[in-house]
Biopython code that builds the backbone (N, CA, C, O; Angstrom):
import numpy as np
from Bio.PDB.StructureBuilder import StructureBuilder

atoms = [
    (1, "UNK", "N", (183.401, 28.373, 323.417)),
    (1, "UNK", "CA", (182.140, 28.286, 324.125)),
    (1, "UNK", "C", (182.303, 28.707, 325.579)),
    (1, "UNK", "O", (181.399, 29.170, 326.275)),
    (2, "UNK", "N", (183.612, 28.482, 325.973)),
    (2, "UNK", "CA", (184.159, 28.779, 327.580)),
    (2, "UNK", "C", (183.589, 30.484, 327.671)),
    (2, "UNK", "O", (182.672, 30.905, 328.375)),
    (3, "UNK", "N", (184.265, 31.088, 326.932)),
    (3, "UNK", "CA", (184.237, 32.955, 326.771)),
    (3, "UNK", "C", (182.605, 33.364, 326.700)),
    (3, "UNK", "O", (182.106, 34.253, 327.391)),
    (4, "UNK", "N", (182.048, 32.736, 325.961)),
    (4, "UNK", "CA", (180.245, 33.000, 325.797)),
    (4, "UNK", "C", (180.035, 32.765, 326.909)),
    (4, "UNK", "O", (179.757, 33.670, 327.697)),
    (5, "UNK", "N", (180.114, 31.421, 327.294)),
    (5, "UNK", "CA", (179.361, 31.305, 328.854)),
    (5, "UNK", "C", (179.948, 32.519, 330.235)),
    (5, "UNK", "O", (179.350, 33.320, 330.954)),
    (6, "UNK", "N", (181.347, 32.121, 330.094)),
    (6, "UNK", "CA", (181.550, 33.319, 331.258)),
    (6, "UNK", "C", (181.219, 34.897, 330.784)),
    (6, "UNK", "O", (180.849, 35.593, 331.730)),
    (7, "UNK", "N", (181.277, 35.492, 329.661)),
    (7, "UNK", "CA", (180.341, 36.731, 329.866)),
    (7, "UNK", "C", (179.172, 36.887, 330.156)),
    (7, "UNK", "O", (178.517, 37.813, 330.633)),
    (8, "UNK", "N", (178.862, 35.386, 329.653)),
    (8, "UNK", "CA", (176.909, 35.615, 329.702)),
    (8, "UNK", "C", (176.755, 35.821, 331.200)),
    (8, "UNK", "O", (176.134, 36.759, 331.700)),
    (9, "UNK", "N", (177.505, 34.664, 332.003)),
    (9, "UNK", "CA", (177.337, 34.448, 333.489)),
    (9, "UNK", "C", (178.106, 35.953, 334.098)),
    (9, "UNK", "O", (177.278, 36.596, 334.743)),
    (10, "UNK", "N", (179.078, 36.439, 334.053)),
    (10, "UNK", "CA", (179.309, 37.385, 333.932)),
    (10, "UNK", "C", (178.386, 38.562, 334.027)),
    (10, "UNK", "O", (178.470, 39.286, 335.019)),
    (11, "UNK", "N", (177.675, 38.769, 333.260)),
    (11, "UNK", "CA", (176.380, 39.916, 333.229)),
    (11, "UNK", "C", (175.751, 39.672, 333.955)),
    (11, "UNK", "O", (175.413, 40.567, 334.729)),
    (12, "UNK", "N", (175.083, 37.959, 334.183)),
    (12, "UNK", "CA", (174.213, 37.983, 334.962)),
    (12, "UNK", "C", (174.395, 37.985, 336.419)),
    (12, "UNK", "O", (173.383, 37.823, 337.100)),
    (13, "UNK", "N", (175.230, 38.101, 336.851)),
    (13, "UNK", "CA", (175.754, 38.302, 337.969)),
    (13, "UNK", "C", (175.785, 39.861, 338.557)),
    (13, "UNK", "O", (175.469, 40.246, 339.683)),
    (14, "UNK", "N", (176.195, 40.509, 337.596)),
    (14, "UNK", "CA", (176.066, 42.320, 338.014)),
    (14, "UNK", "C", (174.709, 42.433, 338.902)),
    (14, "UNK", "O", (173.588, 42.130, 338.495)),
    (15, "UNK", "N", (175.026, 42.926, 340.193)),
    (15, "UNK", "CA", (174.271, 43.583, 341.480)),
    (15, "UNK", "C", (173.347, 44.593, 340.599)),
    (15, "UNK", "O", (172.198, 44.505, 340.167)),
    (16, "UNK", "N", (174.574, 45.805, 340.511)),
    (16, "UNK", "CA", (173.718, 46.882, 340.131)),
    (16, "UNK", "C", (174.865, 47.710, 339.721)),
    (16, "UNK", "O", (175.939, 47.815, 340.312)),
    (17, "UNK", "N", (174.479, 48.307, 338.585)),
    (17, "UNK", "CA", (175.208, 49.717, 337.605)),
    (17, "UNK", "C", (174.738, 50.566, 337.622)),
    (17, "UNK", "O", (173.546, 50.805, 337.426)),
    (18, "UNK", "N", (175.741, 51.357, 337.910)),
    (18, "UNK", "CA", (175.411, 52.978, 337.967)),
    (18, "UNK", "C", (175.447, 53.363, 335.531)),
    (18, "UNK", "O", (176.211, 53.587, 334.592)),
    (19, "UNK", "N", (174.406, 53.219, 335.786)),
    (19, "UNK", "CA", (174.336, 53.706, 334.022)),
    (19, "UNK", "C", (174.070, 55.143, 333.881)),
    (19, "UNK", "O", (173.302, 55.427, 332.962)),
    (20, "UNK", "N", (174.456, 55.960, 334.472)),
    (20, "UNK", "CA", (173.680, 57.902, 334.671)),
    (20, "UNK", "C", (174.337, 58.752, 334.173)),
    (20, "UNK", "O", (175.220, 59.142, 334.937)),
    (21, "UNK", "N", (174.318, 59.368, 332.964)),
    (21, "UNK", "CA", (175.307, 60.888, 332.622)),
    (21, "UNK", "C", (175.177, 61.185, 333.567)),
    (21, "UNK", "O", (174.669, 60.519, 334.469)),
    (22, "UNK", "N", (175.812, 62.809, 333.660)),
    (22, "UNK", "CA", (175.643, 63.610, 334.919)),
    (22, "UNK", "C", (174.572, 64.543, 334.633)),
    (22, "UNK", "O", (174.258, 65.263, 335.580)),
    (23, "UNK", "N", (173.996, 64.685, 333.645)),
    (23, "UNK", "CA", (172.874, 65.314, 333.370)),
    (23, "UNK", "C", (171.767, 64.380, 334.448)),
    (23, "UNK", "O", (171.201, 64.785, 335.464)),
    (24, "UNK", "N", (171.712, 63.035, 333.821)),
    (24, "UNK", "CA", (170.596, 62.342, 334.793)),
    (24, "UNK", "C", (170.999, 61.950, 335.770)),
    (24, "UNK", "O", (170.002, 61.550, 336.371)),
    (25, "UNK", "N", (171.969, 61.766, 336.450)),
    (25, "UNK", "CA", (172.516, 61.890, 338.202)),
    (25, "UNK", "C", (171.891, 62.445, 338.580)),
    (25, "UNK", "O", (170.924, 61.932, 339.143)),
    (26, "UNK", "N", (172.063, 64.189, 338.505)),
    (26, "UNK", "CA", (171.100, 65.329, 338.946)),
    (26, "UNK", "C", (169.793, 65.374, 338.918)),
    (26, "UNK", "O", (169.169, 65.763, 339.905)),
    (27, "UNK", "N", (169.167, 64.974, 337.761)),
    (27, "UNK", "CA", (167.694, 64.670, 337.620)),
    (27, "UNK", "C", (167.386, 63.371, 338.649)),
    (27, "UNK", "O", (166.212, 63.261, 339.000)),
    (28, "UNK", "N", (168.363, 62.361, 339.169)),
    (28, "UNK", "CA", (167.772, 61.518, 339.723)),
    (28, "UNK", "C", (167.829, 61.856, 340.652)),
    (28, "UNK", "O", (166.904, 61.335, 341.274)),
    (29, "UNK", "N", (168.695, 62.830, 341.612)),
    (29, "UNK", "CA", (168.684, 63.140, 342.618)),
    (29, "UNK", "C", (167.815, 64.220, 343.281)),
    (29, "UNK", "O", (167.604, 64.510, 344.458)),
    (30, "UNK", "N", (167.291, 64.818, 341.848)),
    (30, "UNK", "CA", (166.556, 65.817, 342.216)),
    (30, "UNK", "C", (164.754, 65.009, 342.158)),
    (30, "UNK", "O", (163.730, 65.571, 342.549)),
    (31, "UNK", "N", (164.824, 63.892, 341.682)),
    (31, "UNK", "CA", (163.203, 63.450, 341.848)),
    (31, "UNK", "C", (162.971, 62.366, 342.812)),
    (31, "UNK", "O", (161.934, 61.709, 342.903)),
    (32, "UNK", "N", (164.210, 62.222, 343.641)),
    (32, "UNK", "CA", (164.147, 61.447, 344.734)),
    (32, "UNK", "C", (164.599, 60.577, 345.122)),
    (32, "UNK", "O", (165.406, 60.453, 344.200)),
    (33, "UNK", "N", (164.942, 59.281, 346.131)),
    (33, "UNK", "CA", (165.534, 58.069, 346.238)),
    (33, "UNK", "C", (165.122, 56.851, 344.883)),
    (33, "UNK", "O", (165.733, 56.205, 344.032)),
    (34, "UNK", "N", (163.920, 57.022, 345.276)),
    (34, "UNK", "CA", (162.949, 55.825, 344.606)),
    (34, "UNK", "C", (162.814, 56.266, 343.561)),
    (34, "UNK", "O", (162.867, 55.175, 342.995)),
    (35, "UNK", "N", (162.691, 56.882, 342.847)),
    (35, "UNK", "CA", (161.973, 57.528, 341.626)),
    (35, "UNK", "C", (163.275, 57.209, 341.056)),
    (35, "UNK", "O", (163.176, 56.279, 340.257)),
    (36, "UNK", "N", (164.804, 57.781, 341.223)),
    (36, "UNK", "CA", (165.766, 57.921, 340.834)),
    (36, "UNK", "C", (166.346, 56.126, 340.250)),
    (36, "UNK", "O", (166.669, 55.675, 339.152)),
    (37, "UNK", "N", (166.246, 55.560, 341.582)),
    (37, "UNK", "CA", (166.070, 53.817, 341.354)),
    (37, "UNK", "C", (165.853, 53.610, 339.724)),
    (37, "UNK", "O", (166.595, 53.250, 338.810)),
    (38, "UNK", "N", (164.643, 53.965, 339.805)),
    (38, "UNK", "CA", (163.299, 53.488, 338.420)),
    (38, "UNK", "C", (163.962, 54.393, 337.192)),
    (38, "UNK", "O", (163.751, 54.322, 335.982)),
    (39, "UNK", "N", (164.670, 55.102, 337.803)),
    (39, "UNK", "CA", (164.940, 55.939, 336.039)),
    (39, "UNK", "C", (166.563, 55.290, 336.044)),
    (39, "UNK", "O", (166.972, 54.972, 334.927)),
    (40, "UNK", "N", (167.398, 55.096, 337.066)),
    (40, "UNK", "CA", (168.085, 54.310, 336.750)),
    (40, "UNK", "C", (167.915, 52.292, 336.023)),
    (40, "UNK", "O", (168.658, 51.605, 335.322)),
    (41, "UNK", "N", (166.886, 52.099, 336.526)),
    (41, "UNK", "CA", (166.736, 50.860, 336.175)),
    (41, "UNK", "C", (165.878, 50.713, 334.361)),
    (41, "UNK", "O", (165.771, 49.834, 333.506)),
    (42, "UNK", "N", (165.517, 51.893, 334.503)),
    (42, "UNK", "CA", (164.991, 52.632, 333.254)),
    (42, "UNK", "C", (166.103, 52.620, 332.099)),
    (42, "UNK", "O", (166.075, 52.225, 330.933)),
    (43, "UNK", "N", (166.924, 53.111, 332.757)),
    (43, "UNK", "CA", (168.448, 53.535, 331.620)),
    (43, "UNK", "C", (169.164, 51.998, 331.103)),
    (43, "UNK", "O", (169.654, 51.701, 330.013)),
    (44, "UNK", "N", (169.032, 51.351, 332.103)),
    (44, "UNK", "CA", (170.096, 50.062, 332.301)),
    (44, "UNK", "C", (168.904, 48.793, 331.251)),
    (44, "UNK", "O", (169.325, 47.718, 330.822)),
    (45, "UNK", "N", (167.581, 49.248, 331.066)),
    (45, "UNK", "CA", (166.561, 48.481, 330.457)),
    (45, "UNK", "C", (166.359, 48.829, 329.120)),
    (45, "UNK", "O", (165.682, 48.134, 328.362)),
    (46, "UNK", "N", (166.954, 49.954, 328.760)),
    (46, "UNK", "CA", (167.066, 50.773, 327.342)),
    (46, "UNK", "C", (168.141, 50.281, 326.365)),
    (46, "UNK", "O", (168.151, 50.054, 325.155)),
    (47, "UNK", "N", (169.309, 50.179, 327.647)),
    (47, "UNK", "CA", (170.174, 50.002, 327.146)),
    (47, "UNK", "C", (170.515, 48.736, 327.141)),
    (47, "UNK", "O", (171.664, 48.451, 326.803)),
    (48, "UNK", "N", (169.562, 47.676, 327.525)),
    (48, "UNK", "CA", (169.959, 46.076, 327.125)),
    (48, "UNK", "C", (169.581, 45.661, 326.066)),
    (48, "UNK", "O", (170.308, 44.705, 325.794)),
    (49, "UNK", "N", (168.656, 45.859, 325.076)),
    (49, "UNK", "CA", (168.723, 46.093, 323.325)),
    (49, "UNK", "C", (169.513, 45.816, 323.044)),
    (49, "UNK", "O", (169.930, 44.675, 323.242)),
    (50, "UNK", "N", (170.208, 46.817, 322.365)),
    (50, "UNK", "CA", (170.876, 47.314, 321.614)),
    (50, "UNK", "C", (172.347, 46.057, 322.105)),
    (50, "UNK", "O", (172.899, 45.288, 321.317)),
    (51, "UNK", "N", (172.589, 46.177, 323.253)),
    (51, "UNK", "CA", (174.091, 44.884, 323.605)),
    (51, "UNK", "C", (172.955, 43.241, 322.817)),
    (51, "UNK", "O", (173.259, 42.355, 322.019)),
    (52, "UNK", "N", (171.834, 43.514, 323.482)),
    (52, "UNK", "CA", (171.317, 41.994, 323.242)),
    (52, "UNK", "C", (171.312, 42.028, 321.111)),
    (52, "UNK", "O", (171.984, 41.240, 320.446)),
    (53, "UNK", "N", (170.739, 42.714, 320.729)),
    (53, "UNK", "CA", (170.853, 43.232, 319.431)),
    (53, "UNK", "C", (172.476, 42.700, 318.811)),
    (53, "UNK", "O", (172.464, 41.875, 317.897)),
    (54, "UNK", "N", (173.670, 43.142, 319.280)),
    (54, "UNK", "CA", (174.701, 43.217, 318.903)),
    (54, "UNK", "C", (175.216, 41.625, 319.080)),
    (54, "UNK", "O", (175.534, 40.879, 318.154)),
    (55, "UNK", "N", (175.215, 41.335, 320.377)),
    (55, "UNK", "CA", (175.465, 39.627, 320.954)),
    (55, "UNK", "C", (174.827, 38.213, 320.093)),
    (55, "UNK", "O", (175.163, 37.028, 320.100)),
    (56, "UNK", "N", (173.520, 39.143, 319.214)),
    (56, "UNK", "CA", (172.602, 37.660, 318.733)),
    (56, "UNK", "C", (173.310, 38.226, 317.347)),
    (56, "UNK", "O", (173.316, 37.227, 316.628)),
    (57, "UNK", "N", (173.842, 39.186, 316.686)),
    (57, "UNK", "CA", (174.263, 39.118, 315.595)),
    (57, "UNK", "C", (175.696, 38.390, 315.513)),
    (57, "UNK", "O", (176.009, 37.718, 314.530)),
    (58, "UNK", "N", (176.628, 38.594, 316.736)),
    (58, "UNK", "CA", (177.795, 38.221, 316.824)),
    (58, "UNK", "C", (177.653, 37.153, 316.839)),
    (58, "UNK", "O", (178.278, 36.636, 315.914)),
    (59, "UNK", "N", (176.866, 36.113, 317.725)),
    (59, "UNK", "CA", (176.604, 34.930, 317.875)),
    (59, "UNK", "C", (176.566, 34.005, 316.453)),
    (59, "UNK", "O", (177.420, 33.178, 316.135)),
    (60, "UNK", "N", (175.292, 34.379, 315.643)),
    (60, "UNK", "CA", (174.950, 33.901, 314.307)),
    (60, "UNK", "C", (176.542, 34.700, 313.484)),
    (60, "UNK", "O", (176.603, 34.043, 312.445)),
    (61, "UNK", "N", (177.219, 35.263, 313.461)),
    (61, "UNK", "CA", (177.999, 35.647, 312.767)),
    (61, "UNK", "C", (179.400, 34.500, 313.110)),
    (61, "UNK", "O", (180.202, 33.950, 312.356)),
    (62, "UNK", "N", (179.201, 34.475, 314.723)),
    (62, "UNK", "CA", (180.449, 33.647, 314.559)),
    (62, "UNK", "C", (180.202, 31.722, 314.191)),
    (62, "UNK", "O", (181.016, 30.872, 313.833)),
    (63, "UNK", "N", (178.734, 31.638, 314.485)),
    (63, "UNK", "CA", (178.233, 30.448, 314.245)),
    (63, "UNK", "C", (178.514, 30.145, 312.359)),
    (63, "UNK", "O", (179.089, 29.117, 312.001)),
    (64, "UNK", "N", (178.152, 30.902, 311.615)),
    (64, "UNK", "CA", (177.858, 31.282, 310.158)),
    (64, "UNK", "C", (179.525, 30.865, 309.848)),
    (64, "UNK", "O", (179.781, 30.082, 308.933)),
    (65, "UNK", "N", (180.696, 31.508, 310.760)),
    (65, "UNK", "CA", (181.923, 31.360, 310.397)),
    (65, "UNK", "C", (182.491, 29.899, 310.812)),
    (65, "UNK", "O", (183.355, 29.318, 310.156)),
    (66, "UNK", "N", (181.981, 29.458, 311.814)),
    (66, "UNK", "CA", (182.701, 28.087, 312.244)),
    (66, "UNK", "C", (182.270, 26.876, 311.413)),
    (66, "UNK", "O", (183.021, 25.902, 311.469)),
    (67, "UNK", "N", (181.051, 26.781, 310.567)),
    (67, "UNK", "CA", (180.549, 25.806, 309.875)),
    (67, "UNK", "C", (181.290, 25.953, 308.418)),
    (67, "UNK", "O", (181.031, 25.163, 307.511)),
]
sb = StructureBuilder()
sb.init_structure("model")
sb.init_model(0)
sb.init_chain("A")
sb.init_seg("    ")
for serial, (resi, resn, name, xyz) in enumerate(atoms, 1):
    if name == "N":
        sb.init_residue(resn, " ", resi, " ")
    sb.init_atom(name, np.array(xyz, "f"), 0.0, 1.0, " ", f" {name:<3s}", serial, name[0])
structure = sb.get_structure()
């Protein structure tokens, strides 16, 4: 339960991630400061699914195993 909590706390702690191929680096740099922000915060909001997706299966999977 120690390891769950410190990743969870862990994540929630992250400032800010650079989540950008270099394809969208360029695109962010080319549509501006702010705009770039929002498509970064865009990327980093896409991509919390799919971990949250994976974490609630692991969770019930390891719950399913300890009983």
């Amino acid at each position: 339960m120690k390891r769950i909590s410190f990743l969870i706390l862990s994540q929630l702690l992250v400032v800010s991630a650079m989540a950008q191929c270099a394809i969208c680096t360029k695109t962010a740099g080319q549509i501006g400061q702010e705009a770039g922000k929002g498509f970064n915060a865009g990327i980093l909001y896409l991509a919390a699914m799919p971990f949250a997706i994976a974490g609630y299966i692991a969770f019930k999977w390891w719950k399913q195993d300890k009983s």
